[in-house]
C-alpha positions as CSV (number, residue, x, y, z in Angstrom):
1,X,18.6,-5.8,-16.7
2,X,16.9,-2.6,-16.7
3,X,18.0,0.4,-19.0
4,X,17.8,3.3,-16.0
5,X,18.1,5.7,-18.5
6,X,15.1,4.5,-20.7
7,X,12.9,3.4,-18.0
8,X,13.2,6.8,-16.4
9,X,12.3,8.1,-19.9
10,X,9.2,6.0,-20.3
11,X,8.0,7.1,-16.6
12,X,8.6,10.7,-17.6
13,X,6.5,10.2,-20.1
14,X,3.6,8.4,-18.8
15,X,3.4,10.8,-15.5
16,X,2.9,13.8,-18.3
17,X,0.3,11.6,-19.8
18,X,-1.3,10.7,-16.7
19,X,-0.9,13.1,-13.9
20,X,0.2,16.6,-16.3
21,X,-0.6,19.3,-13.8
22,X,-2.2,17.3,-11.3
23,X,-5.8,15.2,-11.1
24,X,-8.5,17.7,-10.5
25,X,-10.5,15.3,-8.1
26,X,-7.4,15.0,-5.8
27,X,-6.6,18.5,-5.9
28,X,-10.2,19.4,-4.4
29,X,-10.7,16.5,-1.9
30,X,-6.5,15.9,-0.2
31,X,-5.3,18.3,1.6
32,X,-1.8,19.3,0.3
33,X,1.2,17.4,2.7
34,X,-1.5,14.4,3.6
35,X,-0.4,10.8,4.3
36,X,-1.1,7.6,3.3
37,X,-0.3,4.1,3.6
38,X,-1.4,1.3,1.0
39,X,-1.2,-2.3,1.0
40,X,-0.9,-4.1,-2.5
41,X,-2.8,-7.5,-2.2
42,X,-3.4,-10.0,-4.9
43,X,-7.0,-11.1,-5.5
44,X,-6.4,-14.4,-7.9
45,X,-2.6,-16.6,-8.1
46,X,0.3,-14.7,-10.5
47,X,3.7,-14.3,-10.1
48,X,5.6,-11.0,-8.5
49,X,6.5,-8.8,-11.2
50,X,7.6,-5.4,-11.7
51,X,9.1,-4.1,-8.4
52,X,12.2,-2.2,-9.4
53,X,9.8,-0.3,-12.3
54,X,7.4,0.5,-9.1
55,X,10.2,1.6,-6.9
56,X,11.5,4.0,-9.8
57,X,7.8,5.3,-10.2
58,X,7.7,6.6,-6.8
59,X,11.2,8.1,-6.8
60,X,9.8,9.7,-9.7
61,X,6.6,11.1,-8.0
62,X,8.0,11.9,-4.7
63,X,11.1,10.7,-3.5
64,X,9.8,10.7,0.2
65,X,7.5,7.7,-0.9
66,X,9.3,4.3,-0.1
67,X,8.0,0.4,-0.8
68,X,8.9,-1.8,1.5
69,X,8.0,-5.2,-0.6
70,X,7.3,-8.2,1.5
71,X,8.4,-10.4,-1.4
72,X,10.9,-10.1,-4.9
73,X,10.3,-10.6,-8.6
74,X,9.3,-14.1,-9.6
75,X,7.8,-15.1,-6.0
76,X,4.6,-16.9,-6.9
77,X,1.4,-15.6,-5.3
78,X,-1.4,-17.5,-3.8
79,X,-4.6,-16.3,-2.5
C-alpha cells in the first residue's frame, strides 16, 4: 500500500525538479487552456505497473486531467 502522504511528497518534489516555473519550449509553442488527448501503448511485453502513482501525478499537475486506464496493475502486456 501506498504512503499518500509520502508519495505526494516525492511528486512535489520531482515537479520542482522537472517542470519549476514551467518548460520554456511549451510556454512558446501551446497556447495557454489547449487540449490534448494521449494514448499510452507498449512497444515490447511487461507487466502494468504504476497506475495509482500516475493518477496522483496528474491530480498533482492539474486536477482537470483524468486516466481512464484500460487495464490494472499486474495485467501482463503483449505487443
Amino acid at each position: 500500500m501506498l504512503d499518500q502522504n509520502k508519495l505526494k511528497e516525492v511528486i512535489d518534489r520531482a515537479l520542482v525538479e522537472d517542470v519549476a516555473d514551467g518548460d520554456i519550449t511549451t510556454l512558446w509553442t501551446v497556447r495557454e487552456g489547449a487540449q490534448a488527448h494521449a494514448e499510452m501503448i507498449a512497444r515490447a511485453p511487461g507487466v502494468v505497473a504504476g497506475l495509482d502513482v500516475a493518477r496522483a501525478v496528474f491530480e498533482a499537475v492539474d486536477s482537470g486531467i483524468t486516466l481512464e486506464a484500460r487495464v490494472q496493475d499486474g495485467d501482463p502486456v503483449v505487443e
